[in-house]
Residue frames relative to the residue before (quaternion, step in Angstrom):
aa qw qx qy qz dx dy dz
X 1.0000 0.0000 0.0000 0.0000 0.00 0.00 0.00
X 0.0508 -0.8576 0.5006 0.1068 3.39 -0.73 0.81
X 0.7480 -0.4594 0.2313 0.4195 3.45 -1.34 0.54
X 0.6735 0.5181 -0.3688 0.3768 3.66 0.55 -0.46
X 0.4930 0.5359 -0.4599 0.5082 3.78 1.65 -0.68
X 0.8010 0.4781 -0.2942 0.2080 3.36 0.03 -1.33
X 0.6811 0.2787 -0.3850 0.5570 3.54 1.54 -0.06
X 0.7370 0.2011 -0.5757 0.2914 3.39 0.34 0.09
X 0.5188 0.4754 -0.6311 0.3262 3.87 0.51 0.98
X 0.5817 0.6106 -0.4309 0.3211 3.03 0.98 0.51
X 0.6049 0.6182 -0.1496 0.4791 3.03 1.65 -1.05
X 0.6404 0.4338 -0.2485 0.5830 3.30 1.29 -0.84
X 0.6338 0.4610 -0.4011 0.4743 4.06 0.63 -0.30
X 0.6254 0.5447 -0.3820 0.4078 3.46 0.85 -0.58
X 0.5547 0.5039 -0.3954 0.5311 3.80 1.21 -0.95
X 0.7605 0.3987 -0.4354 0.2703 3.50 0.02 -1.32
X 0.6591 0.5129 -0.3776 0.3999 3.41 1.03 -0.81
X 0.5221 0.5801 -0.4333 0.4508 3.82 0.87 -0.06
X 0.6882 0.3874 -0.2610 0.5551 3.54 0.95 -1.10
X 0.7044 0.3985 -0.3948 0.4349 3.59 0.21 -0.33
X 0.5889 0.5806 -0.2989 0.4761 3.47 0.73 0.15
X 0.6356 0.5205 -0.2274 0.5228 3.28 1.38 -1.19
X 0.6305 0.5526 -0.1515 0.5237 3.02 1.09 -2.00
X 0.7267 0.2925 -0.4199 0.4584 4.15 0.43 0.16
X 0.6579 0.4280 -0.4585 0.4168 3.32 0.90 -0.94
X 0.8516 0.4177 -0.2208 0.2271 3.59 0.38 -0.80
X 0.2624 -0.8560 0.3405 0.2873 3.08 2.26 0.15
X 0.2751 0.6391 -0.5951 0.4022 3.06 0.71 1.77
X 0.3957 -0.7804 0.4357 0.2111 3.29 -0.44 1.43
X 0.5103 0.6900 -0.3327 0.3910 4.16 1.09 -1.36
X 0.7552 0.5364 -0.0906 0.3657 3.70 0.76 -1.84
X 0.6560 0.4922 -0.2334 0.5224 3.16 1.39 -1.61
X 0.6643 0.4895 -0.3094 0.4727 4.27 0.98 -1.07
X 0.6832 0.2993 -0.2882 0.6005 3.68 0.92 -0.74
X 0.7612 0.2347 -0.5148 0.3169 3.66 0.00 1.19
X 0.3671 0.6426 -0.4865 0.4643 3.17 1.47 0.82
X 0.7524 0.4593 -0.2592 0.3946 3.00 0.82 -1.48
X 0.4770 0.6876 -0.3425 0.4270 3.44 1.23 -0.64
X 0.6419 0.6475 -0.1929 0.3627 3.62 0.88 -1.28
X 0.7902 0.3047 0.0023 0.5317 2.74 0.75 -1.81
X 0.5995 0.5455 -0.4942 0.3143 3.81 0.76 -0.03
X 0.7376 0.3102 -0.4243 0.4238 3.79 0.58 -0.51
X 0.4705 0.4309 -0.6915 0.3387 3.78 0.50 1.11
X 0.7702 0.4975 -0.2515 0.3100 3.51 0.83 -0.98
X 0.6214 0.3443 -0.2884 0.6420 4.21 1.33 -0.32
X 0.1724 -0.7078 0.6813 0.0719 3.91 -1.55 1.08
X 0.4537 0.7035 -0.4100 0.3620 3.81 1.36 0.63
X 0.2979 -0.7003 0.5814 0.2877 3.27 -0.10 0.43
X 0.7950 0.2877 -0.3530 0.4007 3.71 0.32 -0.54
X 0.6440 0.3526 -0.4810 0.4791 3.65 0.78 -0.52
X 0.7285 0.4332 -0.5126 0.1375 3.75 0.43 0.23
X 0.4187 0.7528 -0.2358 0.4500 2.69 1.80 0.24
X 0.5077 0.5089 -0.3123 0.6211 3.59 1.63 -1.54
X 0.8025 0.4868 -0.2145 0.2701 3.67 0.06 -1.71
X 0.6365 0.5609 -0.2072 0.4871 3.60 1.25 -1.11
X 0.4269 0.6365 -0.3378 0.5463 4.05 1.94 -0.90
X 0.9245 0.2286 -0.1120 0.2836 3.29 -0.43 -1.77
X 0.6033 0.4998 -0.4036 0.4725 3.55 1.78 0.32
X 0.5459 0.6002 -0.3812 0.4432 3.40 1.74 0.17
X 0.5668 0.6946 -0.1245 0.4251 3.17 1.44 -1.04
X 0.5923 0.7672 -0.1966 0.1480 3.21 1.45 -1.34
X 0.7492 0.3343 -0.0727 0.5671 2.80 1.21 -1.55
X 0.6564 0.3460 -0.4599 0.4877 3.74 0.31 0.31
X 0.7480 0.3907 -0.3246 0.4272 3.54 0.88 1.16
X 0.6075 0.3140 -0.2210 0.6954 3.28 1.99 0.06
X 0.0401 -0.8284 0.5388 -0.1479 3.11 -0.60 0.94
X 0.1739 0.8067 -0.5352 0.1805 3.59 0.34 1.76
């Protein structure tokens, strides 16, 4: 594991946990799934670039899907 996973799984847990917060208080269903997934992706990818590609377009998610 190298130093660059561990901050940007950090960086990327910190969003999901913003959206999952948001995504309960505001019972918005899009916000609350793309900070789960956010959470849980830098245990599951050891790429630095697809977590990077993958960690983008689940940040991205919700200010383009609107359900």
């Amino acid at each position: 594991m190298s130093t660059s996973l561990l901050f940007l799984g950090l960086l990327f847990g910190s969003i999901g946990m913003g959206y999952c917060v948001y995504g309960r208080r505001q019972h918005a269903l899009v916000p609350f799934l793309c900070g789960l997934f956010l959470m849980a992706v830098p245990y599951l990818i050891s790429n630095v670039a697809a977590l990077v590609g993958t960690g983008a377009v689940l940040a991205a998610l919700p200010f383009f899907v609107k359900v």
